[in-house]
C-alpha atoms as one frame of an Amber mdcrd trajectory, in Angstrom:
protein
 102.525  65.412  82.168 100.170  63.262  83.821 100.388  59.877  84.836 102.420
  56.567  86.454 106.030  57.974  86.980 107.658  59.886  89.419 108.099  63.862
  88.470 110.268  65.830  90.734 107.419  68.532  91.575 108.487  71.752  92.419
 105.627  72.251  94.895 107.481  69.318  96.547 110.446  71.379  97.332 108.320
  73.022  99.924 109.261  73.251 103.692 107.186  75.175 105.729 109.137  77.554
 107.865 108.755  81.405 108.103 107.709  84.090 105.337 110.931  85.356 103.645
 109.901  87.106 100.867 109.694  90.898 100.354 105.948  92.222 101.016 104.373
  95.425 101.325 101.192  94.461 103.391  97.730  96.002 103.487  95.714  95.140
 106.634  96.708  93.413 110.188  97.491  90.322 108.904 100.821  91.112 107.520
 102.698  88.493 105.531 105.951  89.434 106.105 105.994  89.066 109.630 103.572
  85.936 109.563 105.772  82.704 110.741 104.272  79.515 110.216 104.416  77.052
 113.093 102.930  74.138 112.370 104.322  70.376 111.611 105.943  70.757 108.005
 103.938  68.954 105.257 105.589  66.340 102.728 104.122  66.922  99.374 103.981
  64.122  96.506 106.746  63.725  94.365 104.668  61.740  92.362 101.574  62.860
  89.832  98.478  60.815  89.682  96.154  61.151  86.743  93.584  63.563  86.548
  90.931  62.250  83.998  89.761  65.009  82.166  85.995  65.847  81.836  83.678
  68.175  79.852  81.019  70.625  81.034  78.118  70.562  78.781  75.955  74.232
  78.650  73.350  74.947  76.404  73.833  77.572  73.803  77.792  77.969  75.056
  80.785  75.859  74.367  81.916  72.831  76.554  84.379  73.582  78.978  87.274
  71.142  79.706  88.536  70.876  83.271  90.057  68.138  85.527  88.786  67.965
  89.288  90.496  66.627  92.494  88.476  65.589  94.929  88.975  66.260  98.795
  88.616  68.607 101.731  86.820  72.252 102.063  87.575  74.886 101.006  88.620
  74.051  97.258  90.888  75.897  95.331  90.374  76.962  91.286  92.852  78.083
  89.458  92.215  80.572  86.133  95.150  80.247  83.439  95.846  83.468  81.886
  95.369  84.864  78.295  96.138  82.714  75.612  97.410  79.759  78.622  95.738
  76.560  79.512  95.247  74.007  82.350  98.419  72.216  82.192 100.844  74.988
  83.142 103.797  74.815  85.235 101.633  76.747  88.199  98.454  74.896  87.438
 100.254  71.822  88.178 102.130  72.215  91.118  98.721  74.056  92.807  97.561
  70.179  91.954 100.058  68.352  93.566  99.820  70.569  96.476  96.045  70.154
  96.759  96.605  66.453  96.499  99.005  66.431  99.469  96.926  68.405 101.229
  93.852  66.402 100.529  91.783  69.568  99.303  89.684  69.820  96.636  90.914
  71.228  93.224  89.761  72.350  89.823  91.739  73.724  86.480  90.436  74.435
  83.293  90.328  75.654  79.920  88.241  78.999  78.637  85.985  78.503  75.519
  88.514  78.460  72.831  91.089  77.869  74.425  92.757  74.410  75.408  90.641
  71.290  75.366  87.314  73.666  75.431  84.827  74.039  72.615  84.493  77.054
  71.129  86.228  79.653  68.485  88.892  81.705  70.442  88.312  84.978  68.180
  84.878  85.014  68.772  85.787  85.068  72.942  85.696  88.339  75.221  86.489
  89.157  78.757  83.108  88.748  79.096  82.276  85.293  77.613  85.432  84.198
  79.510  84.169  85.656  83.200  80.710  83.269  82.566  83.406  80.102  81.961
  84.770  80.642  85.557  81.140  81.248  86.691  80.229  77.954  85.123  82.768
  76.523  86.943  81.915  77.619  90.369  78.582  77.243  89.386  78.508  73.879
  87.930  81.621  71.972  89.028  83.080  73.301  92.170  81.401  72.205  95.897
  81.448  74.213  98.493  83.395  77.175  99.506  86.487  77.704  96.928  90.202
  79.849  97.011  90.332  81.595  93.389  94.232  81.462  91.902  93.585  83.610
  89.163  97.265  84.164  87.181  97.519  87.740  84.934  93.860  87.772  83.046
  92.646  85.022  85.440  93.417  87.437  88.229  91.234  90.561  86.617  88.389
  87.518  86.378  88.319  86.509  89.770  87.820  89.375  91.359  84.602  89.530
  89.401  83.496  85.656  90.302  84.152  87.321  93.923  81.821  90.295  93.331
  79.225  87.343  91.565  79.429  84.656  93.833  80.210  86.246  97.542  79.085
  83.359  98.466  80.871  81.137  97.209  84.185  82.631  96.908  85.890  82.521
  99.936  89.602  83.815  99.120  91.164  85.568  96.105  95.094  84.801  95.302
  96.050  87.265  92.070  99.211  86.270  90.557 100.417  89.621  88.139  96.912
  90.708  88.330  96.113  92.286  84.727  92.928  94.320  85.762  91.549  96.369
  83.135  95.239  96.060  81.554  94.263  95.699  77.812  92.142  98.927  78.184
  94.431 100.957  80.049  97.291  99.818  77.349  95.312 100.904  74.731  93.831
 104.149  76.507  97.841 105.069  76.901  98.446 105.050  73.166  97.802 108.348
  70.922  94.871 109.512  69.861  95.853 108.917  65.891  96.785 105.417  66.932
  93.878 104.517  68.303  91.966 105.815  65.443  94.359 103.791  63.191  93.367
 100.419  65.575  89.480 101.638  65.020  90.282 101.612  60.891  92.036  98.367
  61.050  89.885  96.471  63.558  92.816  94.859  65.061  95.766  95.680  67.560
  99.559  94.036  67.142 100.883  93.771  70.645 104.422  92.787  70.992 105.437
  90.050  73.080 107.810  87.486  74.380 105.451  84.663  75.204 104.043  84.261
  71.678 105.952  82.374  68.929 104.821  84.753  66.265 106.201  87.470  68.939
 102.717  89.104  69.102  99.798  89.211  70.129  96.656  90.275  67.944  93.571
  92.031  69.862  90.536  92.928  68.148  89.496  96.294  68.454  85.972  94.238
  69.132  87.582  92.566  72.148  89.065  95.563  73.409  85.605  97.681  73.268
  83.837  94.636  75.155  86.456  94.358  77.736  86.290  98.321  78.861  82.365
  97.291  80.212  84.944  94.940  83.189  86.841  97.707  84.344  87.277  97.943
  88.248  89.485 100.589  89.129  87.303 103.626  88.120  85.967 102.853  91.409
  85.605 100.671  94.895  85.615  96.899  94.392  83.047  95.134  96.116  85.672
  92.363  97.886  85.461  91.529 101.463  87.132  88.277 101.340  90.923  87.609
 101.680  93.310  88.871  98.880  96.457  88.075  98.075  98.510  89.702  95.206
 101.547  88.404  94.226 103.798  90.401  91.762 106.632  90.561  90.408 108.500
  93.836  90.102 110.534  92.327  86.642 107.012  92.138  84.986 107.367  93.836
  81.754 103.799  92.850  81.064 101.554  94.122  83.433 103.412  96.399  86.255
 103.469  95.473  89.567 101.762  99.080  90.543  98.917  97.548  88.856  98.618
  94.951  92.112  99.022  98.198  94.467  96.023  99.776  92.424  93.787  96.786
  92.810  94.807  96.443  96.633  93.765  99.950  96.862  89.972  99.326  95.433
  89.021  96.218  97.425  87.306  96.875  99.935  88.249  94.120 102.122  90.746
  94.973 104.699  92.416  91.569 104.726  94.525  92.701 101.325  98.532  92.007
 101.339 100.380  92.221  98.146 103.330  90.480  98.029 106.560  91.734  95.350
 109.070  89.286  94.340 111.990  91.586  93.164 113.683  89.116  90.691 109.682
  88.001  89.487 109.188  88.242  85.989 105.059  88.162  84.725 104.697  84.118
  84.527 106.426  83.905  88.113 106.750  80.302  87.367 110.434  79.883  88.946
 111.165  77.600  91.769 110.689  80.431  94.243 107.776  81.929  92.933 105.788
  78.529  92.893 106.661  78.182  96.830 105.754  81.455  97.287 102.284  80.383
  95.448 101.935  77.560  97.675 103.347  78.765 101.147 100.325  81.402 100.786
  97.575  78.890  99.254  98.283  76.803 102.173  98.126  79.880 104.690  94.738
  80.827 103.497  93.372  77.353 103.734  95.005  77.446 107.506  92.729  81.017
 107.693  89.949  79.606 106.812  89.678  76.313 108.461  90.843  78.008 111.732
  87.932  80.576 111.419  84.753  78.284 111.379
């Protein structure tokens, strides 16, 4: 995707006039009735190259990621299960960042992608220290997480790591603890059948063998991430965006996670036609109409 010519970006189609998309709002600052009045932006309709780099750490596998350089605070998005850096939403939040003149990282997870590493030896857990790497290592500065499905479970613990660092959270179908509660839902003699086996088929649409395989090994390790057993240790900004077509991870799942935080700057936004990748026209201005908002937040507050 990247390089000399001209792509018609979709983050490029962006005017900035009022919110028009359906919310239900959690906190003072509701979207919904939020109108934006400042001088519209032009974004690129062109895509510059990104050269793509490698993080080196000792005793874990290299991490690929491309950077744009620019203005605080920087955003990072965090592909979902089984996705990469070069996704339709990965690279409009580029191009947007670029025409803002904001900082910017995406990335692959160990196994995944460009990264080192053997993706059935990866857990939630090996994939929460590659975004903490990334903050850690790569990013400068306060950062805006765009964390889509898993990415969004993994954020909100690089928010409860790095406070202080993290300085907004933007969930897109927000899959916390979604694997284990899928697999907590199933009977008890299936479960049992998954232990025997040491694997779980998962149907979906979004693989080409029209499945997914989970190891019952991946599944046990991701139950020590769970969040909503209890209050999530968030204060910063959230915003959840959802759609209500999502035959992946429900939307109440979003409502569940606003409920938890304990910031009180939460709104969770439902797109009724929104299907789990929200990766439509719509949804990507959606994606960037609130990126830009937060940025607006946080520049305004210092």
């Amino acid at each position: 995707m990247a390089g000399g010519g001209c792509l018609a970006s979709a983050a490029g189609l962006v005017r900035r006039k009022s919110w028009d998309f359906g919310a239900a709002s959690f906190g003072p600052a509701a979207l919904l009735s939020r109108r934006l009045e400042r001088t519209p932006r032009r974004l690129p309709v062109c895509r510059w190259r990104t050269n793509l780099s490698f993080l080196s750490r000792p005793d874990l596998p290299n991490l690929a990621y491309k950077k744009l350089k620019g203005k605080s605070p920087g955003v990072i998005f965090i592909p979902g299960y089984l996705s990469n850096m070069n996704g339709t939403k990965a690279m409009a939040i580029e191009d947007f960042c670029k025409s803002l003149g904001h900082a910017y990282i995406r990335f692959d997870y160990a196994g995944c992608g460009s990264s080192g590493g053997n993706f059935e030896e990866c857990t939630v857990g090996k994939w929460r220290k590659d975004v903490l790497s990334i903050i850690d290592d790569i990013a400068e500065g306060p950062q805006i997480l765009v964390g889509s499905s898993l990415g969004a479970w993994l954020m909100l613990h690089a928010a409860i790591a790095r406070p202080e660092k993290v300085a907004a959270l933007i969930g897109i179908a927000t899959a916390a603890d979604s694997i284990v509660t899928r697999f907590n839902q199933l009977p008890v003699e299936v479960k049992k059948d998954i232990e025997v086996k040491g694997s779980w088929k998962v149907p979906t649409k979004y693989s080409d063998d029209g499945f997914y395989i989970f190891q019952y090994s991946f599944i046990k390790e991701a139950k020590l991430h769970c969040l909503l057993h209890g209050p999530i240790p968030v204060t910063c900004p959230v915003r959840l965006l959802h759609g209500m077509k999502d035959e992946v991870i429900p939307w109440q799942t979003s409502m569940q996670v606003a409920d938890h935080v304990i910031s009180t700057d939460v709104d969770v936004i439902l797109r009724k036609d929104g299907d789990h990748r929200m990766k439509e026209k719509e949804d990507i201005k959606l994606l960037v109409y609130t990126i830009d908002d937060l940025i607006d937040k946080l520049t305004t507050s210092n």
